[in-house]
C-alpha positions as CSV (number, residue, x, y, z in Angstrom):
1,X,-11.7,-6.2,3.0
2,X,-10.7,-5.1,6.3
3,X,-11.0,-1.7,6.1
4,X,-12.0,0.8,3.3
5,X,-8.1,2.2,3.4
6,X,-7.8,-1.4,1.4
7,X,-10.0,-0.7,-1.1
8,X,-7.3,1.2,-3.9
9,X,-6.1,-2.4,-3.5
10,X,-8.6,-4.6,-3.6
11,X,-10.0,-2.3,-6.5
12,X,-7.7,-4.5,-8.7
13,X,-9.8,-7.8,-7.8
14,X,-12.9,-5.8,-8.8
15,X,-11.2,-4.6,-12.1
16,X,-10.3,-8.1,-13.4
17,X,-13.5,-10.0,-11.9
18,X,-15.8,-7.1,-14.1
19,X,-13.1,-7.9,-17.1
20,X,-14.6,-11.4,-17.1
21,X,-18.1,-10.8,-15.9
22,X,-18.2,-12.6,-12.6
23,X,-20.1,-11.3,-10.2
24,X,-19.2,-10.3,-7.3
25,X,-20.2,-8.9,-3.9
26,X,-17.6,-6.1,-1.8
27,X,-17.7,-5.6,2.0
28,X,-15.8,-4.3,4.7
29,X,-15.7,-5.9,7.6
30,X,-13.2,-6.6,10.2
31,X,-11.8,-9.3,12.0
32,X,-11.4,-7.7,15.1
33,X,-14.1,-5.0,15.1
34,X,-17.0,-6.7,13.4
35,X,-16.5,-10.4,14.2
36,X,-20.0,-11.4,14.4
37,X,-20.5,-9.7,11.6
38,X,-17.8,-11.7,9.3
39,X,-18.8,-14.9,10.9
40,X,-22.7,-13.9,9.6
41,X,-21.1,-13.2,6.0
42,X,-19.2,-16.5,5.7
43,X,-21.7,-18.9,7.2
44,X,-24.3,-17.5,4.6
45,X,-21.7,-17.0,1.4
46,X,-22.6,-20.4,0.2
47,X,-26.3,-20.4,0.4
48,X,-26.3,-17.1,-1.5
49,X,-24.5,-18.6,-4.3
50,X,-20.9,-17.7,-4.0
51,X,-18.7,-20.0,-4.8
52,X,-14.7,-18.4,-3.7
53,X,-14.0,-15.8,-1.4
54,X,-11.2,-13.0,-1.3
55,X,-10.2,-11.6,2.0
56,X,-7.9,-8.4,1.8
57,X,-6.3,-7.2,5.1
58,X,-3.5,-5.2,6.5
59,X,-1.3,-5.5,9.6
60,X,-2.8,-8.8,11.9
61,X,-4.8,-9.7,9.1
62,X,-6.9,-12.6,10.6
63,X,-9.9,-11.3,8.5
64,X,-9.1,-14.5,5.9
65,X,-8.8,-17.1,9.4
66,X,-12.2,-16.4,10.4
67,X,-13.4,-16.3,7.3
68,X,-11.8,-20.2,6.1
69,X,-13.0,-21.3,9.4
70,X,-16.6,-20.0,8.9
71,X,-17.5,-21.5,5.7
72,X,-17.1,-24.5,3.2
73,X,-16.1,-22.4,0.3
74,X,-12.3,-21.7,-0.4
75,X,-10.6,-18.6,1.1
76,X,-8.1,-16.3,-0.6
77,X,-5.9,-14.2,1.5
78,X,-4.6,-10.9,0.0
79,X,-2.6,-9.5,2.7
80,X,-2.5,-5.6,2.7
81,X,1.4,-3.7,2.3
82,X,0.2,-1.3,5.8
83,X,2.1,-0.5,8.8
84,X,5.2,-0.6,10.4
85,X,6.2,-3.8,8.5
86,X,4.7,-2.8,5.7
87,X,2.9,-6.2,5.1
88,X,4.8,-8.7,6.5
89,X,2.6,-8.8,9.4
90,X,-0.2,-9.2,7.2
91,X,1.3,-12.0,5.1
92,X,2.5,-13.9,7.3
93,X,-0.9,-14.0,10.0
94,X,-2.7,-15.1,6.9
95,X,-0.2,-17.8,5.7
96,X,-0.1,-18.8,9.0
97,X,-3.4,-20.9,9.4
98,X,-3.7,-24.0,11.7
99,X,-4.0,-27.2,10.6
100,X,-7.5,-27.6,8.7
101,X,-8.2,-23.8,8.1
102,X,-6.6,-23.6,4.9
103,X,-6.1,-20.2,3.2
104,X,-4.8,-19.6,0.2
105,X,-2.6,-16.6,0.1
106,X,-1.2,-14.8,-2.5
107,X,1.5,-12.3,-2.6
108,X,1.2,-8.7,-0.4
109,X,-1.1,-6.2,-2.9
110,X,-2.1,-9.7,-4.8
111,X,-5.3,-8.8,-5.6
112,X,-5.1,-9.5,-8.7
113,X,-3.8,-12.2,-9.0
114,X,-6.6,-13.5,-6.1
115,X,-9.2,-12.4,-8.3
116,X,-7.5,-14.0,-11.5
117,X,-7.1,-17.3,-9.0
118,X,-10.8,-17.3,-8.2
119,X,-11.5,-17.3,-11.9
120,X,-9.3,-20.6,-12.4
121,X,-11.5,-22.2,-9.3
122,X,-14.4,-21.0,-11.1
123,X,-13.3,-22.2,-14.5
124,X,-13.5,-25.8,-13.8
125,X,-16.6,-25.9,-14.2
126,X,-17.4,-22.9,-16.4
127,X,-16.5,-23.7,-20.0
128,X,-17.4,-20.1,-20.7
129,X,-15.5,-18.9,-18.0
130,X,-12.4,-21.0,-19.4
131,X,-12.2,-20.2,-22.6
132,X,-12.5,-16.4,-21.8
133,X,-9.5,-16.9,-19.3
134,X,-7.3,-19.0,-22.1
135,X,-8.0,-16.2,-23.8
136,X,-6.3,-13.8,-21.4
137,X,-3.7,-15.8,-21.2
138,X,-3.1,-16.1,-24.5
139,X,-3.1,-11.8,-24.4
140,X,-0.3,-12.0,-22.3
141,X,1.5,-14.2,-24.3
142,X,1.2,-11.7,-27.0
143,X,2.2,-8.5,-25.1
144,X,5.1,-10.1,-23.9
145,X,6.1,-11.3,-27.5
146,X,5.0,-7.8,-28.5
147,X,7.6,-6.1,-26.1
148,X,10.6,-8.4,-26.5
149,X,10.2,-7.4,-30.5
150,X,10.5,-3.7,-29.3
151,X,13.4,-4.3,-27.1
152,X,15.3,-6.3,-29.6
153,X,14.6,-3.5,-32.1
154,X,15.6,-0.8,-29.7
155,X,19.2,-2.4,-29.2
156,X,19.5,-2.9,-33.0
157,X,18.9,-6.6,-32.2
């Protein structure tokens, strides 16, 4: 992440990557401040095993650009709600890649969804990892079918 002020919401990442036991590794580092010092992470993040990264920043938010131009592995933006436009910076200097530095970027605060993204990466080639996130899904499916029962029985449906 960018900074530690991103961390209540890159916590969310954390939260559903534990829920599924993949390990994971949490920095912050910036773009602007600590280039070197992201270039260094990303050049090495493959040789150290890791297989997807998630980059979480707020206002120019170039932390998931040099990232996705640093290494072979695939880059998630998360673009942080911070500022004067309250994200839209964010989201839109990490959607905003040049041709052959992809990043994939998920909605501002999507850090969940990044994380739950990085598990589907990781799934194809994890059955266990797979059938734990069918699973989940299938969760879902249930708490929604759960709710709409209450709602219907709440308006005498």
């Amino acid at each position: 992440m960018g900074s530690d002020s991103d961390l209540p919401v890159m916590r969310k990442a954390a939260d559903i990557l534990h829920d599924f036991d993949v390990p994971f590794e949490i920095r912050v580092m910036s773009a602007h401040r600590t280039p070197d010092a992201a270039h260094r992470y990303a050049t090495t993040a493959h040789q150290r095993g890791l297989k997807v990264l998630i980059a979480g920043a707020g206002v120019a938010a170039h932390l998931g650009g040099i990232l996705a131009a640093s290494t072979p592995l695939p880059v998630l933006g998360v673009p942080i709600q911070s500022g004067a436009l309250q994200g839209l910076d964010a989201l839109l200097a990490t959607v905003q890649m040049p041709s052959g530095i992809p990043v994939g970027t998920l909605a501002i605060n999507g850090s969940k969804n990044a994380a739950l993204l990085a598990i589907q990466i990781l799934a194809t080639s994890d059955n266990g990892l797979q059938k734990r996130l069918l699973a989940y899904k299938a969760d879902m499916v249930r708490q929604v079918e759960a709710k709409n029962a209450r709602v219907q029985s709440e308006m005498g449906l």
